[in-house]
CHARMM internal coordinates of N, CA and C (Angstrom, degrees):
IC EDIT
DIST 1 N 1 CA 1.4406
DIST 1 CA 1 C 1.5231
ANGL 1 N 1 CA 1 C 109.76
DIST 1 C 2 N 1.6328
ANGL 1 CA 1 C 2 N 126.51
DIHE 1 N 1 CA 1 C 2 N 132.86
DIST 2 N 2 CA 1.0205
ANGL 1 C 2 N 2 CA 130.26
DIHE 1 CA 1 C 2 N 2 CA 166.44
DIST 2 CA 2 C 1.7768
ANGL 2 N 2 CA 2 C 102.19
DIHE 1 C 2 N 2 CA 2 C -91.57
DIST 2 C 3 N 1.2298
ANGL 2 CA 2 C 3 N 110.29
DIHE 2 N 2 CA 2 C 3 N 148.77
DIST 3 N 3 CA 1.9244
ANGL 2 C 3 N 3 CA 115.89
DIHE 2 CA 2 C 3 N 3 CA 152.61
DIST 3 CA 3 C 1.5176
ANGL 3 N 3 CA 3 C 125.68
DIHE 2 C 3 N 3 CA 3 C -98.59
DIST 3 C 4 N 0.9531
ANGL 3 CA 3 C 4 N 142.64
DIHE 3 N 3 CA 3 C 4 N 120.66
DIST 4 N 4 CA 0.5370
ANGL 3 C 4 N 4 CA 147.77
DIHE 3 CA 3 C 4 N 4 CA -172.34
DIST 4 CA 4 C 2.0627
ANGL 4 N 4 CA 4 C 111.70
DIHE 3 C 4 N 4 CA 4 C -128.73
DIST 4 C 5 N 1.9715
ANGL 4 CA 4 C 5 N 89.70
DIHE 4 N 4 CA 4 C 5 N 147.72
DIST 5 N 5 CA 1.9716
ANGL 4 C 5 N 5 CA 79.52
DIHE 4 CA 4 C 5 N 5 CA 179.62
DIST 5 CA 5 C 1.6203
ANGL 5 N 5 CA 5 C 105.36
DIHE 4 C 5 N 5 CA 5 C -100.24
DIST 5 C 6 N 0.8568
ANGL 5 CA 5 C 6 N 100.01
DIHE 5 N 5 CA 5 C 6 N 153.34
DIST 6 N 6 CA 1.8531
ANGL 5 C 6 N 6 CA 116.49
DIHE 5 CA 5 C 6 N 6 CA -159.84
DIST 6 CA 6 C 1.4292
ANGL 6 N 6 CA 6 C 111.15
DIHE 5 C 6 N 6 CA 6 C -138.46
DIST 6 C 7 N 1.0644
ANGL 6 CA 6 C 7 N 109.43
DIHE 6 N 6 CA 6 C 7 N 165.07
DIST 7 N 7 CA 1.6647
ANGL 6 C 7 N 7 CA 125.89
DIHE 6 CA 6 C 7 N 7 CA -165.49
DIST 7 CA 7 C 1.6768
ANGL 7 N 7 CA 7 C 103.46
DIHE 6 C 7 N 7 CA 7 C -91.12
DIST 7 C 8 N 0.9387
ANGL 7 CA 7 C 8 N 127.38
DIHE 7 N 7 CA 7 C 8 N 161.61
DIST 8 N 8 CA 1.5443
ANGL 7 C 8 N 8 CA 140.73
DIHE 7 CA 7 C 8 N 8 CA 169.70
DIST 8 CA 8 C 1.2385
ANGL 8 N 8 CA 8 C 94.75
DIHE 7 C 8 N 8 CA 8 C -52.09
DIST 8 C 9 N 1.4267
ANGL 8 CA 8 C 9 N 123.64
DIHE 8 N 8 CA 8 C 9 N -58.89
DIST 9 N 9 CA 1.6665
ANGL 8 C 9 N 9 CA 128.05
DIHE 8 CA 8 C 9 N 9 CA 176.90
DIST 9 CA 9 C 1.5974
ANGL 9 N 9 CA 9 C 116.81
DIHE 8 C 9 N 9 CA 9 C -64.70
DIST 9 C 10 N 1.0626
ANGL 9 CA 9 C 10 N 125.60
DIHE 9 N 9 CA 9 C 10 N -6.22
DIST 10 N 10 CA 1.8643
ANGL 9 C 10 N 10 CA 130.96
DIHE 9 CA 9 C 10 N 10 CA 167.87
DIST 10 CA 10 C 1.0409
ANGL 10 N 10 CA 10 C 80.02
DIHE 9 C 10 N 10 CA 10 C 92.48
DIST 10 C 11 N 1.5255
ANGL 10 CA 10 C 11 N 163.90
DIHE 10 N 10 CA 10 C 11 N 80.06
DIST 11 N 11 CA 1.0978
ANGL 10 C 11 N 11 CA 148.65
DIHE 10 CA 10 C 11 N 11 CA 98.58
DIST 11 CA 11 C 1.5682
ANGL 11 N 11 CA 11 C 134.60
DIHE 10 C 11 N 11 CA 11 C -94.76
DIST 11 C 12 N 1.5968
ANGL 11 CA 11 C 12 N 113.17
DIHE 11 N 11 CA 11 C 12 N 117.77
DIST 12 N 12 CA 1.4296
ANGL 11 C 12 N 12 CA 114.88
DIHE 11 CA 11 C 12 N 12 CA -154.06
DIST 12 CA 12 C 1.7730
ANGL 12 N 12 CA 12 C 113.28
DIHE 11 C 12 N 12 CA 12 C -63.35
DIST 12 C 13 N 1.0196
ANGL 12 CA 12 C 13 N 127.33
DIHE 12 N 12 CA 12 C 13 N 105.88
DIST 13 N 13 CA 1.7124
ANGL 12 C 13 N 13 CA 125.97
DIHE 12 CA 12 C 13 N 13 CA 144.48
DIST 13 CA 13 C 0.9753
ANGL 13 N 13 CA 13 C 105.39
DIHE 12 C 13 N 13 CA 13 C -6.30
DIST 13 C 14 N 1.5399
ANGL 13 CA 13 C 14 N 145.09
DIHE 13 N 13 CA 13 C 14 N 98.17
DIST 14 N 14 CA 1.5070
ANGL 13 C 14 N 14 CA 151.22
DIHE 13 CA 13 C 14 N 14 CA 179.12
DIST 14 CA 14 C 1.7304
ANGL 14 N 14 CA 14 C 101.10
DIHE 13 C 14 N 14 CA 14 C 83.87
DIST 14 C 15 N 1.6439
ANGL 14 CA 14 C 15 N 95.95
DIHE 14 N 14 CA 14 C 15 N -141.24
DIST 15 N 15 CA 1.2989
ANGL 14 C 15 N 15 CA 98.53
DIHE 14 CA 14 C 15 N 15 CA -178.25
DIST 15 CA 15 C 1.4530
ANGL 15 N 15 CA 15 C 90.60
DIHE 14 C 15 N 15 CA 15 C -144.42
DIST 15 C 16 N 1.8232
ANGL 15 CA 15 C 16 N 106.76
DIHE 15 N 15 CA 15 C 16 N 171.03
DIST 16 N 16 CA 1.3768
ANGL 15 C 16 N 16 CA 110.46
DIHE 15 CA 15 C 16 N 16 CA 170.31
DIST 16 CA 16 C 1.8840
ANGL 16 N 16 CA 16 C 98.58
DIHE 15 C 16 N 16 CA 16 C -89.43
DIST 16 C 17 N 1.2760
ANGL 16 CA 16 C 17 N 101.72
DIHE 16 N 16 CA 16 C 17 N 164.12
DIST 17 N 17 CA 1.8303
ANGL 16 C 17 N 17 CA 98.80
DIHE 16 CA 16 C 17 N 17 CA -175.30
DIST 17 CA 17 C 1.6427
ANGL 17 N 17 CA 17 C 90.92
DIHE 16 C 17 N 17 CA 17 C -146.67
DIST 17 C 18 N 1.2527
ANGL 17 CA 17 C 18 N 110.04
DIHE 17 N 17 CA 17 C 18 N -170.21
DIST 18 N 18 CA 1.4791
ANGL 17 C 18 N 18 CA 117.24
DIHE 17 CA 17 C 18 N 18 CA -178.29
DIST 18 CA 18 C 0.8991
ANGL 18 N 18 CA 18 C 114.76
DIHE 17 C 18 N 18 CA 18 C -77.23
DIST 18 C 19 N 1.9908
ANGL 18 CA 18 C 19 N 120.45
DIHE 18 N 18 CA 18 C 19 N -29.23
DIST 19 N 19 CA 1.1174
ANGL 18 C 19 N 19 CA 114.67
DIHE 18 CA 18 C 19 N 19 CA -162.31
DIST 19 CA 19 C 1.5659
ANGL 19 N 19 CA 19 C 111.99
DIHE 18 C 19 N 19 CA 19 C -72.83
DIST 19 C 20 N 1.5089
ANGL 19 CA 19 C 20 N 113.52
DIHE 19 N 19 CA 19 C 20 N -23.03
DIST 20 N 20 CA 1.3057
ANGL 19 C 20 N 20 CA 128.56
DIHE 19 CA 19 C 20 N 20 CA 172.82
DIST 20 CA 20 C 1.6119
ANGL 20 N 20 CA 20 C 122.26
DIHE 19 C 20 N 20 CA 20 C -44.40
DIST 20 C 21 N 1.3882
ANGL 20 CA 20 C 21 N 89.92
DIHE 20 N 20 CA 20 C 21 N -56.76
DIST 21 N 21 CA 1.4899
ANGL 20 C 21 N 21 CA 110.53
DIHE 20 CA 20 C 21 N 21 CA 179.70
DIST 21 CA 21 C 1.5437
ANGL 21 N 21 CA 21 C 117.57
DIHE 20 C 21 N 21 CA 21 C -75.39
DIST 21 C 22 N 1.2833
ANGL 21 CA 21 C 22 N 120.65
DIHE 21 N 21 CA 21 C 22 N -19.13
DIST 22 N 22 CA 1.6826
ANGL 21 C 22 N 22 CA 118.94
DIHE 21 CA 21 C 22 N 22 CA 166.74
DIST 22 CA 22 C 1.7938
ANGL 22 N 22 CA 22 C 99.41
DIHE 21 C 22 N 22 CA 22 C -89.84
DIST 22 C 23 N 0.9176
ANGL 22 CA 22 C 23 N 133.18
DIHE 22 N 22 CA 22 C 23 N 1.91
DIST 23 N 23 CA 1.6121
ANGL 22 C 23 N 23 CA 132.56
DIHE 22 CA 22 C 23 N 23 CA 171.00
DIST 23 CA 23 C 1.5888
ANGL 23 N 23 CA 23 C 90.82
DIHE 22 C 23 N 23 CA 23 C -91.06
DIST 23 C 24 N 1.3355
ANGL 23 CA 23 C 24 N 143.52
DIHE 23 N 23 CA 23 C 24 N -60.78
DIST 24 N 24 CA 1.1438
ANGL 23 C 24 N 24 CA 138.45
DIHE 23 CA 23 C 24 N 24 CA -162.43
DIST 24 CA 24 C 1.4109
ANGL 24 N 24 CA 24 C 105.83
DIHE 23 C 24 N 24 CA 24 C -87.57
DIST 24 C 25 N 1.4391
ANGL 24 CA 24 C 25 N 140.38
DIHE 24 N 24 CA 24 C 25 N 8.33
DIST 25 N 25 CA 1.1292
ANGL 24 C 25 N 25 CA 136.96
DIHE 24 CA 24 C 25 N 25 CA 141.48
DIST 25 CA 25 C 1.2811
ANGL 25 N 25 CA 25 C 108.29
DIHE 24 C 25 N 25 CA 25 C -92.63
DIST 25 C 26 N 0.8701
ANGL 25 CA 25 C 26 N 137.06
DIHE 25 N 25 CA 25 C 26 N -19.53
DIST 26 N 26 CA 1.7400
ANGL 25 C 26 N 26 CA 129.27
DIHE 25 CA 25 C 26 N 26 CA 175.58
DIST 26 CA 26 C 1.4050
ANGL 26 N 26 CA 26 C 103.34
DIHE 25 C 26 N 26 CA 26 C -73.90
DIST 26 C 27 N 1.5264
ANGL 26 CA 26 C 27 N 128.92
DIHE 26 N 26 CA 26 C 27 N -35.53
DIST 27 N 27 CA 0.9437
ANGL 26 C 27 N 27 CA 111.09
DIHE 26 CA 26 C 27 N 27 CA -176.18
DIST 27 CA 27 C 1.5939
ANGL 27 N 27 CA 27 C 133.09
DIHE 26 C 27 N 27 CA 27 C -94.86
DIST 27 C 28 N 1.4020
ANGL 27 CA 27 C 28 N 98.54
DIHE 27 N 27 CA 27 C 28 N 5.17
DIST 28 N 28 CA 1.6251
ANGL 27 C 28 N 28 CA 124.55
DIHE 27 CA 27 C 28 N 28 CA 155.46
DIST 28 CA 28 C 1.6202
ANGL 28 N 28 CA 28 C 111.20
DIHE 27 C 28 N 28 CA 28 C -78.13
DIST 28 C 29 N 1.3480
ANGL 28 CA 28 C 29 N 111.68
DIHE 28 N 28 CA 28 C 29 N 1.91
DIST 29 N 29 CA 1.7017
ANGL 28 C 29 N 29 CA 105.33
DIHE 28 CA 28 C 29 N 29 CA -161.09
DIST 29 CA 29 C 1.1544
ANGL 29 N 29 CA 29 C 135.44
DIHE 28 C 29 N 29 CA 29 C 88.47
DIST 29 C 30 N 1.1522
ANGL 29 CA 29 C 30 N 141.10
DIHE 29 N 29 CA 29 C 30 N 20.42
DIST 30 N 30 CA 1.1799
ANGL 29 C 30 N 30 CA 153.49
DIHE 29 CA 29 C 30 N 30 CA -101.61
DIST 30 CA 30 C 1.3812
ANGL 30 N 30 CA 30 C 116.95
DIHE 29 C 30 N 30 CA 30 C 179.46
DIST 30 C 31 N 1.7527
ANGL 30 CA 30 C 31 N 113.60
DIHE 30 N 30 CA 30 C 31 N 51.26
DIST 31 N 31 CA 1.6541
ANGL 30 C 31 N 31 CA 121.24
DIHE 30 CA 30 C 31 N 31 CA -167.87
DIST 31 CA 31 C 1.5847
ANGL 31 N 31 CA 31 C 104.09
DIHE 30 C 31 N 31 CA 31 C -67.82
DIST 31 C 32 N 1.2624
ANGL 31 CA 31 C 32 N 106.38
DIHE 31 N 31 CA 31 C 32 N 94.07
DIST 32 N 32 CA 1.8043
ANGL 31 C 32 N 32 CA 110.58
DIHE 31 CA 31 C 32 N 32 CA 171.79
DIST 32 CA 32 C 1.8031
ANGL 32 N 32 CA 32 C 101.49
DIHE 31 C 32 N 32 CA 32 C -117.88
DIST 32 C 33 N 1.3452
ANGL 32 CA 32 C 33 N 112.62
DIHE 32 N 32 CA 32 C 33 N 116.58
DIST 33 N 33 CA 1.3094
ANGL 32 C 33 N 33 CA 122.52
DIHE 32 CA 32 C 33 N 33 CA 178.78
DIST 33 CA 33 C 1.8086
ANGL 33 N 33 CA 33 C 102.75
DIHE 32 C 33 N 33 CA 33 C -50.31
DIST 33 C 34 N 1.3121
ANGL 33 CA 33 C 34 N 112.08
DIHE 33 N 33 CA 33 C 34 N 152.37
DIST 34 N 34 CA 1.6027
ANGL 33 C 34 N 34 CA 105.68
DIHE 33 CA 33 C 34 N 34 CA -171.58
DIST 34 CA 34 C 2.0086
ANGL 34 N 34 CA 34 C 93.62
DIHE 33 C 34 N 34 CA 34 C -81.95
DIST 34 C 35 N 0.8165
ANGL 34 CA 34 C 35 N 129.76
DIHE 34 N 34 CA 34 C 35 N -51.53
DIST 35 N 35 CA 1.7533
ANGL 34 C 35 N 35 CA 124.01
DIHE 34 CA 34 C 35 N 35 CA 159.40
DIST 35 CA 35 C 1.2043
ANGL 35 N 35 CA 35 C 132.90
DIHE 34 C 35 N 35 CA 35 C -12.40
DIST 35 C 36 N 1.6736
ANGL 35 CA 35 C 36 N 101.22
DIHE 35 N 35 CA 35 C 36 N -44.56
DIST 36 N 36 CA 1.4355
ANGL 35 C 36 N 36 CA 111.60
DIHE 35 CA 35 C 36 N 36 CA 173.25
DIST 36 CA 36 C 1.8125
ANGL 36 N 36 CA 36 C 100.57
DIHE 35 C 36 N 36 CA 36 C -81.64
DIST 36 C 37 N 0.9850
ANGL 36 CA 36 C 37 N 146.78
DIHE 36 N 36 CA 36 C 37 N 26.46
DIST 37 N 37 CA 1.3090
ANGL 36 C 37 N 37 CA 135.31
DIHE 36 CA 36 C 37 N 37 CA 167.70
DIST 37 CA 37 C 1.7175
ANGL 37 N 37 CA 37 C 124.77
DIHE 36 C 37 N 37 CA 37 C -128.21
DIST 37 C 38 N 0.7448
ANGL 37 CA 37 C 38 N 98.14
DIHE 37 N 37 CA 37 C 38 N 144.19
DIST 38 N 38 CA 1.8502
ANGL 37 C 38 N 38 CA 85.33
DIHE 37 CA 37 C 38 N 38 CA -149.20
DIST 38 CA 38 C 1.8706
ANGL 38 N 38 CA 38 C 88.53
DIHE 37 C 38 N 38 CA 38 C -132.29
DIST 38 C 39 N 1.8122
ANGL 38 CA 38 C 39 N 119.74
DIHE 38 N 38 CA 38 C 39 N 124.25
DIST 39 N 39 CA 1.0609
ANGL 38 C 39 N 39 CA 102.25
DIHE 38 CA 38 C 39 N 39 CA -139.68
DIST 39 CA 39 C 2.0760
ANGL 39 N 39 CA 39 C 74.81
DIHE 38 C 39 N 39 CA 39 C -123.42
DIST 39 C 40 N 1.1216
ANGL 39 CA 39 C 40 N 120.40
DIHE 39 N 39 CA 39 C 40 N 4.31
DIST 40 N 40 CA 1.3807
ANGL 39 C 40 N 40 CA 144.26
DIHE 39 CA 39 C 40 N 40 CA -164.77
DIST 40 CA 40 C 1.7059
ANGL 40 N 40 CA 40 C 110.60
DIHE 39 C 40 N 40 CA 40 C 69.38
DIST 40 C 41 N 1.6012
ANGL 40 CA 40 C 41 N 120.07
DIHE 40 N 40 CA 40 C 41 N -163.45
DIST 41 N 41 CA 1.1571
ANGL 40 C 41 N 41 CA 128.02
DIHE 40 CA 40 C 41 N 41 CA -176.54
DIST 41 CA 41 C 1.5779
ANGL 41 N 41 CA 41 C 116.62
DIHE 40 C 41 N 41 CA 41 C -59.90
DIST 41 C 42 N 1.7732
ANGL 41 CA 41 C 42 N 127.59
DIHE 41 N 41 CA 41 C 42 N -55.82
DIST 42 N 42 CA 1.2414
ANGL 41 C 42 N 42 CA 107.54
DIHE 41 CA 41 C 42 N 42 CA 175.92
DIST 42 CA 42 C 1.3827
ANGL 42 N 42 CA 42 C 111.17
DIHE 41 C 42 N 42 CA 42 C -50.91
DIST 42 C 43 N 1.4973
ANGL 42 CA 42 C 43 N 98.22
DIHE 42 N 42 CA 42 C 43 N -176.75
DIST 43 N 43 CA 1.4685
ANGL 42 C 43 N 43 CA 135.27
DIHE 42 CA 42 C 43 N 43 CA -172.22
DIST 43 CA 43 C 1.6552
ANGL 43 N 43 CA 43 C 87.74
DIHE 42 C 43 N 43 CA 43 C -112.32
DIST 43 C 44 N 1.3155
ANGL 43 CA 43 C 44 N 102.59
DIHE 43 N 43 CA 43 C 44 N 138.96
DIST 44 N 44 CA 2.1647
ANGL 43 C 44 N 44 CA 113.21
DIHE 43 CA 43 C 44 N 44 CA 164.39
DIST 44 CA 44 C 1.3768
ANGL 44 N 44 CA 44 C 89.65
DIHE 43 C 44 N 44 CA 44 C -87.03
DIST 44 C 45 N 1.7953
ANGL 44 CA 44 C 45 N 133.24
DIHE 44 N 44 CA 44 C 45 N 106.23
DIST 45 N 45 CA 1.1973
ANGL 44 C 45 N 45 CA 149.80
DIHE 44 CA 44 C 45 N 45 CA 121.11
DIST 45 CA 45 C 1.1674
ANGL 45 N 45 CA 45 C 122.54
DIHE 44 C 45 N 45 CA 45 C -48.93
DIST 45 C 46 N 1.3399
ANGL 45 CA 45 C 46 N 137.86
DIHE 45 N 45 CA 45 C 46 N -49.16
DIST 46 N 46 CA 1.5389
ANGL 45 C 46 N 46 CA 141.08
DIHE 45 CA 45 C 46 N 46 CA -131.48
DIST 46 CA 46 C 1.7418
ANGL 46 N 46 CA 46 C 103.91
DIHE 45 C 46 N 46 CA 46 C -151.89
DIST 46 C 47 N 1.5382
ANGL 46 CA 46 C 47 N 110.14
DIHE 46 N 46 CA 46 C 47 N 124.37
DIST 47 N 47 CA 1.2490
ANGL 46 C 47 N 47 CA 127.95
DIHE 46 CA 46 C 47 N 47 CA 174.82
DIST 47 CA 47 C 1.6258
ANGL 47 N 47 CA 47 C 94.23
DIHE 46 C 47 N 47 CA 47 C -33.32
DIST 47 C 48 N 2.0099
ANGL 47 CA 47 C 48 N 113.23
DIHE 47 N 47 CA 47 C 48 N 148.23
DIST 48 N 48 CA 1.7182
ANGL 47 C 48 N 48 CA 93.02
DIHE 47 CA 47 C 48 N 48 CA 179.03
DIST 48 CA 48 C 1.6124
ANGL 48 N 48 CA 48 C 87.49
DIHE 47 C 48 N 48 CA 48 C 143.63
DIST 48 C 49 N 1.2266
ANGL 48 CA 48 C 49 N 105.07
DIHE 48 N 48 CA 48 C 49 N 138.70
DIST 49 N 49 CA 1.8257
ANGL 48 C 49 N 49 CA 147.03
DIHE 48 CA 48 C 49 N 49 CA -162.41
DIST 49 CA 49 C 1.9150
ANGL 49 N 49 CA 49 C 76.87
DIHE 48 C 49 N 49 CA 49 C -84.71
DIST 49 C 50 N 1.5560
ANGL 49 CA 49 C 50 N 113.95
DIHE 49 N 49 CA 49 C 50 N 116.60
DIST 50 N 50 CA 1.1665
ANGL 49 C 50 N 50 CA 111.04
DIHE 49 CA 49 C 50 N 50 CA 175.26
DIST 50 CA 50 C 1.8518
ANGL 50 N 50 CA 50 C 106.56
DIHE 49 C 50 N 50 CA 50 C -134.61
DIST 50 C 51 N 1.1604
ANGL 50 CA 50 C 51 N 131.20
DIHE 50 N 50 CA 50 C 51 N -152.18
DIST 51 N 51 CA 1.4063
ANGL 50 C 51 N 51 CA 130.35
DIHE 50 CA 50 C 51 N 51 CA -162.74
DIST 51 CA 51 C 1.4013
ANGL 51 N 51 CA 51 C 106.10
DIHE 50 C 51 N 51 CA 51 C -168.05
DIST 51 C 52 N 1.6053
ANGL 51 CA 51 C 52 N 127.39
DIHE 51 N 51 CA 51 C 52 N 127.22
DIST 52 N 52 CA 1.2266
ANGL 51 C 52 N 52 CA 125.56
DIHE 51 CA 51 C 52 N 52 CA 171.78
DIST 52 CA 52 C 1.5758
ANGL 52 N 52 CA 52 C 110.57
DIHE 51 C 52 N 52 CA 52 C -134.95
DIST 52 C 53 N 0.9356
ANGL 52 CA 52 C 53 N 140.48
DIHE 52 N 52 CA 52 C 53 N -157.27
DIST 53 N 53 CA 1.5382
ANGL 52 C 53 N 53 CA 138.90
DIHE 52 CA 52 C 53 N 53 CA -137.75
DIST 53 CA 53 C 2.2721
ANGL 53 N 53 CA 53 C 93.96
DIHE 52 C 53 N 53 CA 53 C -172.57
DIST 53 C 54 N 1.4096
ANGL 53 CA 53 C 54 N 102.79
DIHE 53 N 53 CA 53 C 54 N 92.01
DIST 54 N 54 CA 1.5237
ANGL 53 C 54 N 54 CA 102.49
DIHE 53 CA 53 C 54 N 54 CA -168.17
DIST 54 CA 54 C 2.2681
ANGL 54 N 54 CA 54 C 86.01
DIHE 53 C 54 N 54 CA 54 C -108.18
DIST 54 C 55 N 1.7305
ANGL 54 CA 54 C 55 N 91.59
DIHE 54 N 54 CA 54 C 55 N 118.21
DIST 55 N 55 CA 1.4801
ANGL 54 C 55 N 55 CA 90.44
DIHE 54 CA 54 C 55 N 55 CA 168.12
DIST 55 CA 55 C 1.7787
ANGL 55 N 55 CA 55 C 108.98
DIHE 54 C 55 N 55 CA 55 C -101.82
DIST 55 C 56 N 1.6693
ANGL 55 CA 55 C 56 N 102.68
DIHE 55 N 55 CA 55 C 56 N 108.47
DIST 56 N 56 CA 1.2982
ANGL 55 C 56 N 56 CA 111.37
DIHE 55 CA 55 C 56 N 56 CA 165.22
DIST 56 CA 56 C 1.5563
ANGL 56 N 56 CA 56 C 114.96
DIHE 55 C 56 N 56 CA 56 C -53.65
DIST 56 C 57 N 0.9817
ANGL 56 CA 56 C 57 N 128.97
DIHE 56 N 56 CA 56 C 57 N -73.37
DIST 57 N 57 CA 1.7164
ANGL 56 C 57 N 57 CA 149.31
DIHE 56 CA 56 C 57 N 57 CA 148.15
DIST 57 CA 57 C 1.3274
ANGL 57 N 57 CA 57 C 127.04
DIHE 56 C 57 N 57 CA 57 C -54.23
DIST 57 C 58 N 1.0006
ANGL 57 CA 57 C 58 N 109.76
DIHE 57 N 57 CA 57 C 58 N -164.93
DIST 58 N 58 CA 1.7083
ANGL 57 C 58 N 58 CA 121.22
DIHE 57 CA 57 C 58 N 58 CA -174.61
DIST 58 CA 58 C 1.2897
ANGL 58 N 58 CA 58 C 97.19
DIHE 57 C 58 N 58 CA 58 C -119.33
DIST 58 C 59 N 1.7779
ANGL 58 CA 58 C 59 N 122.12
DIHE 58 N 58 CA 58 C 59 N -1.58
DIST 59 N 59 CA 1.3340
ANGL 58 C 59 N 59 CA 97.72
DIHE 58 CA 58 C 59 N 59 CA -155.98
DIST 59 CA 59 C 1.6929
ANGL 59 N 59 CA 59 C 82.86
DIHE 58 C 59 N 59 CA 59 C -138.34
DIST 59 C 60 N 1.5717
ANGL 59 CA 59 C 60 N 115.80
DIHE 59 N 59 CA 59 C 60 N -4.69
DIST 60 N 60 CA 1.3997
ANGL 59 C 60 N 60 CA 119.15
DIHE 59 CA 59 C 60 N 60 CA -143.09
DIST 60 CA 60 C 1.8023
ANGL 60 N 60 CA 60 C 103.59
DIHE 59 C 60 N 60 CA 60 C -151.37
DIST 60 C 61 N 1.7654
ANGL 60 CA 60 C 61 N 96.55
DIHE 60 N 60 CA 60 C 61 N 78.27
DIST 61 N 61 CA 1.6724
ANGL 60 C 61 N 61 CA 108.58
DIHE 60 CA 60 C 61 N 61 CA 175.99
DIST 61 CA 61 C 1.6450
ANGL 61 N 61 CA 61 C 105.63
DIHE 60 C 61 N 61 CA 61 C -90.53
DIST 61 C 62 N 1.2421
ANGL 61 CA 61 C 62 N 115.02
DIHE 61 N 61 CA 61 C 62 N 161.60
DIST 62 N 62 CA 2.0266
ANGL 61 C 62 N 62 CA 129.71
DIHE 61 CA 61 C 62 N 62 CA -171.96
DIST 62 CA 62 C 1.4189
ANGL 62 N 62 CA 62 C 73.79
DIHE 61 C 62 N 62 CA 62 C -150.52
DIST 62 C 63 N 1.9331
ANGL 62 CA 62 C 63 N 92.41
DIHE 62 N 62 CA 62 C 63 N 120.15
DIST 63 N 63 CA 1.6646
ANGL 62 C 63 N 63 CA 95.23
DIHE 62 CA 62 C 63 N 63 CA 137.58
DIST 63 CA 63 C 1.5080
ANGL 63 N 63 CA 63 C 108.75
DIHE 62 C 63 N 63 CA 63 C -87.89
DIST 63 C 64 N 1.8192
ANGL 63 CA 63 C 64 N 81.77
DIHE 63 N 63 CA 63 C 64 N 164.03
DIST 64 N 64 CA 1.4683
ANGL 63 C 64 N 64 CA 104.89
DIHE 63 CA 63 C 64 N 64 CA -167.68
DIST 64 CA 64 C 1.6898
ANGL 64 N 64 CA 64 C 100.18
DIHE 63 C 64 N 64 CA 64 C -118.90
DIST 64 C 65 N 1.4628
ANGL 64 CA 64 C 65 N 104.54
DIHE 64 N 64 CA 64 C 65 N 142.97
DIST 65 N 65 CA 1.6274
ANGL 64 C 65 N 65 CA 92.80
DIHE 64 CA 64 C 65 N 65 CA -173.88
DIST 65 CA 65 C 1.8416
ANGL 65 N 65 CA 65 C 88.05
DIHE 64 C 65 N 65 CA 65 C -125.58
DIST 65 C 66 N 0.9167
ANGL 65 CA 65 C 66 N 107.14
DIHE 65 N 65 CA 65 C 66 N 141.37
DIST 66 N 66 CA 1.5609
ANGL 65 C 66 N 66 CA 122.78
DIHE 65 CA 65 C 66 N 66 CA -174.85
DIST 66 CA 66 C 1.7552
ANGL 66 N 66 CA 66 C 132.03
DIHE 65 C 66 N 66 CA 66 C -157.26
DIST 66 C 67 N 1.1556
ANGL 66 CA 66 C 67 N 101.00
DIHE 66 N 66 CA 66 C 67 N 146.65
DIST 67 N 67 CA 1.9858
ANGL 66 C 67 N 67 CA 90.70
DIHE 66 CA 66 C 67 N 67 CA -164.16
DIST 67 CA 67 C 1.7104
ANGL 67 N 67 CA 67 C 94.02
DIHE 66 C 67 N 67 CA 67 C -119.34
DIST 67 C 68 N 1.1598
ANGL 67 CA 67 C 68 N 97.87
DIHE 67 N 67 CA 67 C 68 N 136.59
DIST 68 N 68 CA 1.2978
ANGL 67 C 68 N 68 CA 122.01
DIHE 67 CA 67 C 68 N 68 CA 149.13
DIST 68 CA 68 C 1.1968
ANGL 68 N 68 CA 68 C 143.03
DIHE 67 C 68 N 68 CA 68 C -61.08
DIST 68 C 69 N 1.8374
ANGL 68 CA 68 C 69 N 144.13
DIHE 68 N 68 CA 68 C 69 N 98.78
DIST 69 N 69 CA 1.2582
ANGL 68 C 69 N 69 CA 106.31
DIHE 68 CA 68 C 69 N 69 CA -152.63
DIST 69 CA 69 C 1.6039
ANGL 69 N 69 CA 69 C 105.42
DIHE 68 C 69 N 69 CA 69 C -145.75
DIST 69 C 70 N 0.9537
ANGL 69 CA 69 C 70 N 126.55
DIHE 69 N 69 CA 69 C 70 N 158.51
DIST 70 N 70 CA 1.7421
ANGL 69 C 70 N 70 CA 111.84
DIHE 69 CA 69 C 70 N 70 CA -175.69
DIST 70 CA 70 C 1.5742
ANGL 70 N 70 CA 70 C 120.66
DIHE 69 C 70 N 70 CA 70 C -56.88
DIST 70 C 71 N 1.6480
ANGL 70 CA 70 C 71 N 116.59
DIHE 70 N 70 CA 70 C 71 N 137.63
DIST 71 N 71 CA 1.5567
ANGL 70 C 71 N 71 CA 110.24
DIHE 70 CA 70 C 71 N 71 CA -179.00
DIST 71 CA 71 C 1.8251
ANGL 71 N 71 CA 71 C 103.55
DIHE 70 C 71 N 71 CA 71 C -70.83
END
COOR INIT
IC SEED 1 N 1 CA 1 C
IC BUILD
């Protein structure tokens, strides 16, 4: 789970980005460079169960499924 601060209407203050999401895997243990995570073309606006693409290897990507949710 990322936190994020959000609007009365669920819409996030900035956006969520990768770099977000390699801070909240690092702090599960989990040293994944924010580069290696690829979150596609939108932007994370809006509280919400989302999906990214983490390449351990060159040869060896895990999606990652993860929610966004108000702090």
């Amino acid at each position: 789970m990322i936190g994020a601060k959000v609007s009365s209407a669920g819409k996030i203050f900035g956006s969520v980005n990768n770099i977000q999401l390699a801070e909240a895997l690092n702090e599960k243990g989990y040293e994944i460079d924010r580069r290696n995570i690829l979150l596609g073309d939108d932007a994370i606006k809006e509280v919400g169960n989302y999906k990214a693409v983490v390449k351990l290897h060159r040869d060896v990507k895990v999606d990652l499924e993860f929610e966004v949710i108000a702090e």
